[in-house]
KOLFI-535235 format. One record per atom (N, C-alpha, C, O, CB): residue number from 1; residue in three letters; atom name; x, y, z. Coordinates in steps of 0.05 Angstrom, whole numbers, plus 32768, in hexadecimal, padded with zeros to 4 digits. Glycine has a CB too. Example, Ala and Ser with C-alpha at 12.3 -4.5 7.8 and 13.67 -1.06 7.14 Angstrom:
<sites>
> 1	ala	N	8108	7F8E	809C $
> 1	ala	CA	80F6	7FA6	809C $
> 1	ala	C	8108	7FBE	809C $
> 1	ala	O	811D	7FBE	80A9 $
> 1	ala	CB	80E2	7FA7	80B5 $
> 2	ser	N	8101	7FD3	808E $
> 2	ser	CA	8111	7FEB	808F $
> 2	ser	C	8102	8001	809D $
> 2	ser	O	810C	8017	80A1 $
> 2	ser	CB	811A	7FF4	8072 $
</sites>
This chain:
<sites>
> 1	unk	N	86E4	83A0	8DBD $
> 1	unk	CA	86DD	83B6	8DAC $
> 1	unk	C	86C5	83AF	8D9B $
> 1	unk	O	86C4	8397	8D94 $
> 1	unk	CB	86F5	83BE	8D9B $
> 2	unk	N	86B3	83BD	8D95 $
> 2	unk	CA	869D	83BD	8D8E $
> 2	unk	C	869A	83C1	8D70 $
> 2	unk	O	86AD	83CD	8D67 $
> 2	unk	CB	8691	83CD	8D9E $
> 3	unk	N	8688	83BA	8D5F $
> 3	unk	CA	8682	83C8	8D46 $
> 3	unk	C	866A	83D1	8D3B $
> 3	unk	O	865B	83C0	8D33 $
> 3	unk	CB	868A	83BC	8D36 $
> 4	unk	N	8664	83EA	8D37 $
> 4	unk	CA	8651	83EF	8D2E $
> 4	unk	C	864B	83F7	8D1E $
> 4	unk	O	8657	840C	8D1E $
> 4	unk	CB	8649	83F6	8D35 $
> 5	unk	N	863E	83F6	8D08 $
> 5	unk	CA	8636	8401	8CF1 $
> 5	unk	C	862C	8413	8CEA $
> 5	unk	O	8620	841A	8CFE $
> 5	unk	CB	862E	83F9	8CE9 $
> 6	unk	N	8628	841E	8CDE $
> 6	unk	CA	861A	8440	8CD3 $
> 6	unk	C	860E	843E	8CBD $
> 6	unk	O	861E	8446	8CAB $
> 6	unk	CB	862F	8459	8CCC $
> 7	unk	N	85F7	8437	8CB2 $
> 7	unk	CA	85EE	842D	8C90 $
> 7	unk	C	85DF	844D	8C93 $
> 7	unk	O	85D4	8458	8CA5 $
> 7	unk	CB	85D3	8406	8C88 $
> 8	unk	N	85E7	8454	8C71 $
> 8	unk	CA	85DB	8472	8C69 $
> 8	unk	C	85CB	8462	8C50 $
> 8	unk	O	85D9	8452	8C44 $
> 8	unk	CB	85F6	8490	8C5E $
> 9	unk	N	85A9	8464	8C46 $
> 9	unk	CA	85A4	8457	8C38 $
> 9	unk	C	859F	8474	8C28 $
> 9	unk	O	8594	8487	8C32 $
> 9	unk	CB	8591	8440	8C3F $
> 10	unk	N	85AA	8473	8C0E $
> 10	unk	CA	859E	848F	8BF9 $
> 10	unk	C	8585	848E	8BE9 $
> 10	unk	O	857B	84A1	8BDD $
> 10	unk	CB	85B3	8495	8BE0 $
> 11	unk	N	8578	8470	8BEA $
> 11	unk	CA	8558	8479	8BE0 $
> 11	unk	C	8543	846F	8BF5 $
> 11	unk	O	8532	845E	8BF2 $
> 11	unk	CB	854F	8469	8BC2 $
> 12	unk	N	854A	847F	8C0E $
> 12	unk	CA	8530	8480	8C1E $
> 12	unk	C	8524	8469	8C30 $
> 12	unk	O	8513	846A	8C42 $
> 12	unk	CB	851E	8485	8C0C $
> 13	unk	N	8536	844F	8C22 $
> 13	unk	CA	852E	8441	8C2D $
> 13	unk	C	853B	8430	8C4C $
> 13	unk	O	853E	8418	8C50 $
> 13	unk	CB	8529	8438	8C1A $
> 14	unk	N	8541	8445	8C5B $
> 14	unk	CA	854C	843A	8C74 $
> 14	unk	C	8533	842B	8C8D $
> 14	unk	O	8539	841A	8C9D $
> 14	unk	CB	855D	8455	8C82 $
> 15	unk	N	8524	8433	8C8B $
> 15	unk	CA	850E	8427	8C9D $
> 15	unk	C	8501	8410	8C92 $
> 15	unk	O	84FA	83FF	8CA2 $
> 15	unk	CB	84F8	843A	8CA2 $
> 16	unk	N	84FE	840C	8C7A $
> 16	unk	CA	84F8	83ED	8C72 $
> 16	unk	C	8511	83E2	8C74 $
> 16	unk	O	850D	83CC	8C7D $
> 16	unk	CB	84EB	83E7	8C52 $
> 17	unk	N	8525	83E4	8C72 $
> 17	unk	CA	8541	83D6	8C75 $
> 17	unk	C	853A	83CE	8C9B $
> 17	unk	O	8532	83B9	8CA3 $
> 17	unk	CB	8564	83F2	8C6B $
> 18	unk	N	853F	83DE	8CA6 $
> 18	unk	CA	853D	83D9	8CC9 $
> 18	unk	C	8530	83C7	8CCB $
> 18	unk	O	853A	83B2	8CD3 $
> 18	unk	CB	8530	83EE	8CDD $
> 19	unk	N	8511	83C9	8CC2 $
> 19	unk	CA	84F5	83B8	8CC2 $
> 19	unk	C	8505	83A3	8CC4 $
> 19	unk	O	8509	8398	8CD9 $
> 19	unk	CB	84DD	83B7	8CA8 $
> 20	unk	N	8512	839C	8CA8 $
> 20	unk	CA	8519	837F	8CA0 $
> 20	unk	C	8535	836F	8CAC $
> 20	unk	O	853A	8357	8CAA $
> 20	unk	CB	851D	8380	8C81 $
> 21	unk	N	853F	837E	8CB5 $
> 21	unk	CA	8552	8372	8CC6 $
> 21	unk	C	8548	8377	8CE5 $
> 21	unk	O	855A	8370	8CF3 $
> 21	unk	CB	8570	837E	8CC0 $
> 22	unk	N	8535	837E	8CF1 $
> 22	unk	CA	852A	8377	8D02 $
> 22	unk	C	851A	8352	8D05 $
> 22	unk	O	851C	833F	8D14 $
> 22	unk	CB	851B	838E	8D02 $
> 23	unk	N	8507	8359	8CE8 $
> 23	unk	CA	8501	833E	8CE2 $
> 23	unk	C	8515	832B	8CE6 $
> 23	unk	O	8513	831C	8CFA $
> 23	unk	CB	84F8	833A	8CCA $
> 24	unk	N	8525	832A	8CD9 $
> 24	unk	CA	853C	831B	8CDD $
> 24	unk	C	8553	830E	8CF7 $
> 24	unk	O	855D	82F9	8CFC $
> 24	unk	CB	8546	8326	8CD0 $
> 25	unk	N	8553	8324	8CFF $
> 25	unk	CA	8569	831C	8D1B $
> 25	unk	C	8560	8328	8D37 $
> 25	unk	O	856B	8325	8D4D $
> 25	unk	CB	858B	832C	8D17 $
> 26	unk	N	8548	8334	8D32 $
> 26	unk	CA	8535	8332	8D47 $
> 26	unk	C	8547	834E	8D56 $
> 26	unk	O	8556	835C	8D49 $
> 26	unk	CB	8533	830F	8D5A $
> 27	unk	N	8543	8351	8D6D $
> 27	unk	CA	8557	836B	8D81 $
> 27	unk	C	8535	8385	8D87 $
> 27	unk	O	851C	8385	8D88 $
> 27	unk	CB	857F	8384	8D60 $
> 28	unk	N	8549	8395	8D8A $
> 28	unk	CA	8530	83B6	8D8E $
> 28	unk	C	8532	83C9	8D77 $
> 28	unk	O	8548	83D5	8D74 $
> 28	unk	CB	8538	83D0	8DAD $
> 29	unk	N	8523	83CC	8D6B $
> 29	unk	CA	8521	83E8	8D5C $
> 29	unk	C	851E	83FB	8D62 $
> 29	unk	O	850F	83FE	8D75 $
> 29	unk	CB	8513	83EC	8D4F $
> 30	unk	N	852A	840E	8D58 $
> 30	unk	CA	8523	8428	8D64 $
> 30	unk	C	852C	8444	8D42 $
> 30	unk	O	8542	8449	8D38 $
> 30	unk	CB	853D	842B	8D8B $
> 31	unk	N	8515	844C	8D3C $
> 31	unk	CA	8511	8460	8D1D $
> 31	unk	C	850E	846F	8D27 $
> 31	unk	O	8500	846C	8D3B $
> 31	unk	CB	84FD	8460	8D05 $
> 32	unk	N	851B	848D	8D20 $
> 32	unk	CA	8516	84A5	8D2B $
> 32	unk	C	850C	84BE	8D0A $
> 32	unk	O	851E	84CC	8D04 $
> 32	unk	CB	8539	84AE	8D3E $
> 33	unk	N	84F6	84C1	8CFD $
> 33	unk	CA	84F8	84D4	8CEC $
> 33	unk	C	8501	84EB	8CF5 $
> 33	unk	O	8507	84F3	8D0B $
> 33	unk	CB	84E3	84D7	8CE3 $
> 34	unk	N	8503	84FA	8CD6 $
> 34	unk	CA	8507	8512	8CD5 $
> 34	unk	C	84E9	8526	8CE4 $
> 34	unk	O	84ED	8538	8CF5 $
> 34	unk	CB	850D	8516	8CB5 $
> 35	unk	N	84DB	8522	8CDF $
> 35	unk	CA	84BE	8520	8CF0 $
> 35	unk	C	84C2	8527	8D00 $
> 35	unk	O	84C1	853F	8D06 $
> 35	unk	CB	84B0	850C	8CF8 $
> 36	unk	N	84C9	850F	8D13 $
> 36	unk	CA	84C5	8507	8D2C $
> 36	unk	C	84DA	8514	8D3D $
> 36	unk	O	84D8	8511	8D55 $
> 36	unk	CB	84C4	84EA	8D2D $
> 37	unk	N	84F0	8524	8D32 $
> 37	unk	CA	8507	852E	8D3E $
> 37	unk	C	84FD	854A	8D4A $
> 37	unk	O	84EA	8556	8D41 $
> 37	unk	CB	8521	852F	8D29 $
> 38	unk	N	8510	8556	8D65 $
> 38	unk	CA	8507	856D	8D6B $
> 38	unk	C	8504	858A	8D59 $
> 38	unk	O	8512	858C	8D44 $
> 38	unk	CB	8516	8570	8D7F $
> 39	unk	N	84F7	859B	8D5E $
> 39	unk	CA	84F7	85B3	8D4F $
> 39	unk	C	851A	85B0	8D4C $
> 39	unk	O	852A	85A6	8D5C $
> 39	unk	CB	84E7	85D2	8D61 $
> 40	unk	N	8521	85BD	8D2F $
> 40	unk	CA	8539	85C7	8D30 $
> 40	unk	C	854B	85AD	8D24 $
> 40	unk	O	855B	85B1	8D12 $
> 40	unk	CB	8540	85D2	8D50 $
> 41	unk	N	8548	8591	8D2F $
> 41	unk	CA	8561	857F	8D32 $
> 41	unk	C	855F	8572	8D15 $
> 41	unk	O	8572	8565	8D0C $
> 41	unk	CB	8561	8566	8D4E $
> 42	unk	N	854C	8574	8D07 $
> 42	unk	CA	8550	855C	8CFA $
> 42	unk	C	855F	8563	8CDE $
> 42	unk	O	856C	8579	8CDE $
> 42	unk	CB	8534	854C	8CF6 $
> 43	unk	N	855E	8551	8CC3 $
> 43	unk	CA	856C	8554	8CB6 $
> 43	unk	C	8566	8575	8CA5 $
> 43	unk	O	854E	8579	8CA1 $
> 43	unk	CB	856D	853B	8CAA $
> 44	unk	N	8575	8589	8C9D $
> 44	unk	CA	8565	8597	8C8F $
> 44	unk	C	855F	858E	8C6C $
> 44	unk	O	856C	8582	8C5B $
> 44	unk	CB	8572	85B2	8C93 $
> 45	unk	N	8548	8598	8C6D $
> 45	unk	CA	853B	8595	8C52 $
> 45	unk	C	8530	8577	8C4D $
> 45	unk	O	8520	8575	8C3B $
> 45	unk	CB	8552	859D	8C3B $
> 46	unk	N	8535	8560	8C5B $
> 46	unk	CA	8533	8549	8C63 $
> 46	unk	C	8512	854C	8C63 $
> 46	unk	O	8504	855F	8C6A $
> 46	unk	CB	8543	8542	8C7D $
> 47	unk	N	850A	852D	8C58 $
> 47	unk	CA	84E8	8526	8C56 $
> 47	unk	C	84DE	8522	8C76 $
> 47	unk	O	84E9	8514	8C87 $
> 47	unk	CB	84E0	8504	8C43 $
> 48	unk	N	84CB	8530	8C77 $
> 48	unk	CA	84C6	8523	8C98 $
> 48	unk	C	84C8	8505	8C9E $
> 48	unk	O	84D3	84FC	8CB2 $
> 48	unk	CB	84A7	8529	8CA1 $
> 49	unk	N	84BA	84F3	8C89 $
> 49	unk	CA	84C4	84D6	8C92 $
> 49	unk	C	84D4	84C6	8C88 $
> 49	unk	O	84D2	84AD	8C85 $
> 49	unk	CB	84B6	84C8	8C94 $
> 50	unk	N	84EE	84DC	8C81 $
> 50	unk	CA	850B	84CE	8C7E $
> 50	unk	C	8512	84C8	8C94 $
> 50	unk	O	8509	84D7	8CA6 $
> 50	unk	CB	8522	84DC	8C73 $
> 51	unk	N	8523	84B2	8C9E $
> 51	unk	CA	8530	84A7	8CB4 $
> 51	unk	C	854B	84BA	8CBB $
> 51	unk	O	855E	84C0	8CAD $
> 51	unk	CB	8538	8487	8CAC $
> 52	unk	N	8543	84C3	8CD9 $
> 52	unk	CA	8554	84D3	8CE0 $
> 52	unk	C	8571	84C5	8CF1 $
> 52	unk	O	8587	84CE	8CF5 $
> 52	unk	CB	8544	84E7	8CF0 $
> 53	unk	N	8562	84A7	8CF9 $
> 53	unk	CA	856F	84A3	8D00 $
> 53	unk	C	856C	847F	8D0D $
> 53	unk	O	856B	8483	8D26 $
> 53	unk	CB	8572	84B9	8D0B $
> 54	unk	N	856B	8463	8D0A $
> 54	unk	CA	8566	8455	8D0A $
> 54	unk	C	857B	8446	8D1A $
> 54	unk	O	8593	8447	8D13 $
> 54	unk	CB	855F	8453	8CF6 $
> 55	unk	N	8574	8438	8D2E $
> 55	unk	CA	858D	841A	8D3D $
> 55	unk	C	8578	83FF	8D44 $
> 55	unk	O	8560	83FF	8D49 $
> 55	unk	CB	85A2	8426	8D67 $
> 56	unk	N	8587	83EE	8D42 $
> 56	unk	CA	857D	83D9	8D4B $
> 56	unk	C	8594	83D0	8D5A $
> 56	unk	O	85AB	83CE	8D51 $
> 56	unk	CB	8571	83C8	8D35 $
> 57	unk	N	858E	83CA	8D6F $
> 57	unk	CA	859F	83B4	8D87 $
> 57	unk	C	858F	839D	8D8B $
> 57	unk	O	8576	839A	8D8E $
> 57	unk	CB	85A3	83C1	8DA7 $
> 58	unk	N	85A7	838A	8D8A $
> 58	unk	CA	85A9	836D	8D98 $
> 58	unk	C	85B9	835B	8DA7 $
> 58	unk	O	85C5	8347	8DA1 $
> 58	unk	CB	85A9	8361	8D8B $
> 59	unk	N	85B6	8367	8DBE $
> 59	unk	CA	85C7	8359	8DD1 $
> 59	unk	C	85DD	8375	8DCC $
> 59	unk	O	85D5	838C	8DCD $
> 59	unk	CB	85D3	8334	8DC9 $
> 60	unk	N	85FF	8369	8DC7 $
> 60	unk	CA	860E	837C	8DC8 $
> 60	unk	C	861C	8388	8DAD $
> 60	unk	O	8631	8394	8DA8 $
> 60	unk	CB	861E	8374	8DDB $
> 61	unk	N	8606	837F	8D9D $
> 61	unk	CA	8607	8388	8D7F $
> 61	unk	C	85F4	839C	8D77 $
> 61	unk	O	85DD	839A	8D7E $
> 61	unk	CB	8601	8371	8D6D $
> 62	unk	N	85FC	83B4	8D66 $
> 62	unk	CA	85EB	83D2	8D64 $
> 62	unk	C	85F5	83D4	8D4C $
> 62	unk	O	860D	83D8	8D49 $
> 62	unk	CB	85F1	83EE	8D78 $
> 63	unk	N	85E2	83D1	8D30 $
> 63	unk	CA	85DE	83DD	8D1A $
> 63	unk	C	85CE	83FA	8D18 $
> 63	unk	O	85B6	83FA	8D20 $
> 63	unk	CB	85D2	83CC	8D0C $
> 64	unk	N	85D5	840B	8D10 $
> 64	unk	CA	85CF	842A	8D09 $
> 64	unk	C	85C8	842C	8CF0 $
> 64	unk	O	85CD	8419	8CE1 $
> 64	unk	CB	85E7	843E	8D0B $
> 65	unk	N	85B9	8443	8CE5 $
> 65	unk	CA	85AE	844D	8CCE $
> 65	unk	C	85A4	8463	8CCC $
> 65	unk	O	859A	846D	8CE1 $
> 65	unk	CB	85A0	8441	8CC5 $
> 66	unk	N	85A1	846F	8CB5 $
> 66	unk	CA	858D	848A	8CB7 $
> 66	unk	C	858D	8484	8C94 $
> 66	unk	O	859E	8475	8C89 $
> 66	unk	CB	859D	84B0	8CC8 $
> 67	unk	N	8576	8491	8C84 $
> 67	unk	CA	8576	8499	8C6B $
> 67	unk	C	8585	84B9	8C69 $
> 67	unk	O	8583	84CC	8C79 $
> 67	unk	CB	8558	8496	8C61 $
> 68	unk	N	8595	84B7	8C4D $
> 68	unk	CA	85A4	84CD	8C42 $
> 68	unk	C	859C	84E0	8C36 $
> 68	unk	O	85A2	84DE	8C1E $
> 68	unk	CB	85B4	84C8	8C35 $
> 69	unk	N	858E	84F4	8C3C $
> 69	unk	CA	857C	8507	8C2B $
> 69	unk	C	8590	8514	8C13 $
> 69	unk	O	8582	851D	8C01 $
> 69	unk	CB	856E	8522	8C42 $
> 70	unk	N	85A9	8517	8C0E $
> 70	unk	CA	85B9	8520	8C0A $
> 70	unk	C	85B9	850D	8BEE $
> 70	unk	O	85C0	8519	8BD9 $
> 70	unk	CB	85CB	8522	8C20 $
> 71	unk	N	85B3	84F1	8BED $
> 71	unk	CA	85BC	84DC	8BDE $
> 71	unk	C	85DD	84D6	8BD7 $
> 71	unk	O	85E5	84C7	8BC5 $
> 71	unk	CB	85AD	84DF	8BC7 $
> 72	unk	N	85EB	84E2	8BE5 $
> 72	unk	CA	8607	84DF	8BD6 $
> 72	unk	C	8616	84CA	8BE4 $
> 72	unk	O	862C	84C1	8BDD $
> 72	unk	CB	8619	84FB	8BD6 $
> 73	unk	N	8602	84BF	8C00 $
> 73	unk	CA	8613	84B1	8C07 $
> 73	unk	C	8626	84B3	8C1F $
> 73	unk	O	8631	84A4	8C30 $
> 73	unk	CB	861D	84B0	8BF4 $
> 74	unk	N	8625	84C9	8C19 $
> 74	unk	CA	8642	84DA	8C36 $
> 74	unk	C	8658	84DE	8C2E $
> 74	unk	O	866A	84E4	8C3D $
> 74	unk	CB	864F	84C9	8C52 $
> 75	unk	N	865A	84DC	8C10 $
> 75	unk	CA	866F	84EB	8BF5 $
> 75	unk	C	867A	8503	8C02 $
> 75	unk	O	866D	8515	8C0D $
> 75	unk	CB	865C	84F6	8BD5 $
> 76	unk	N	868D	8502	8BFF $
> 76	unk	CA	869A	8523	8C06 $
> 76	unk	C	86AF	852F	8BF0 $
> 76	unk	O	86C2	8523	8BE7 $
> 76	unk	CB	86AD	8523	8C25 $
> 77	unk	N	86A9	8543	8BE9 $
> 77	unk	CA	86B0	854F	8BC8 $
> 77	unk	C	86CB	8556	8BDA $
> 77	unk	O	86D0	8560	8BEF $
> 77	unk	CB	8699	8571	8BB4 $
> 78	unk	N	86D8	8549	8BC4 $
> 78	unk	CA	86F6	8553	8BCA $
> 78	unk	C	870A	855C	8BB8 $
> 78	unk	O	8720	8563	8BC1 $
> 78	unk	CB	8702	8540	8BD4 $
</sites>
């Protein structure tokens, strides 16, 4: 069984985070902006170069990310 992670960063900074653990443990990057996403998909109201969506693999290890336009985190009012 596998584990993967999901990091939501709330100030924007998910693509310098990737950068740096790329530096670090080496694998493939792969950043997807809000930008860069198809008509329609990406986050709404989201900065064009907020991270829509960020992984790095190494070998059979996959860290995930995106920045949280939302900032809350993934809080859900209850």
């Amino acid at each position: 069984m596998g584990f993967h992670p999901y990091l939501f960063f709330s100030n924007g900074t998910c693509k310098e985070a990737f950068e740096r653990y790329k530096e670090v443990f080496g694998g493939d990057l792969t950043i997807m902006t809000n930008g860069e996403a198809p008509p329609g998909e990406g986050m709404p109201g989201a900065d064009p170069s907020s991270v829509m969506h960020a992984s790095l693999t190494l070998g059979d290890a996959l860290l995930m990310g995106s920045d949280d336009p939302t900032g809350d985190g993934g809080a859900k009012a209850g």
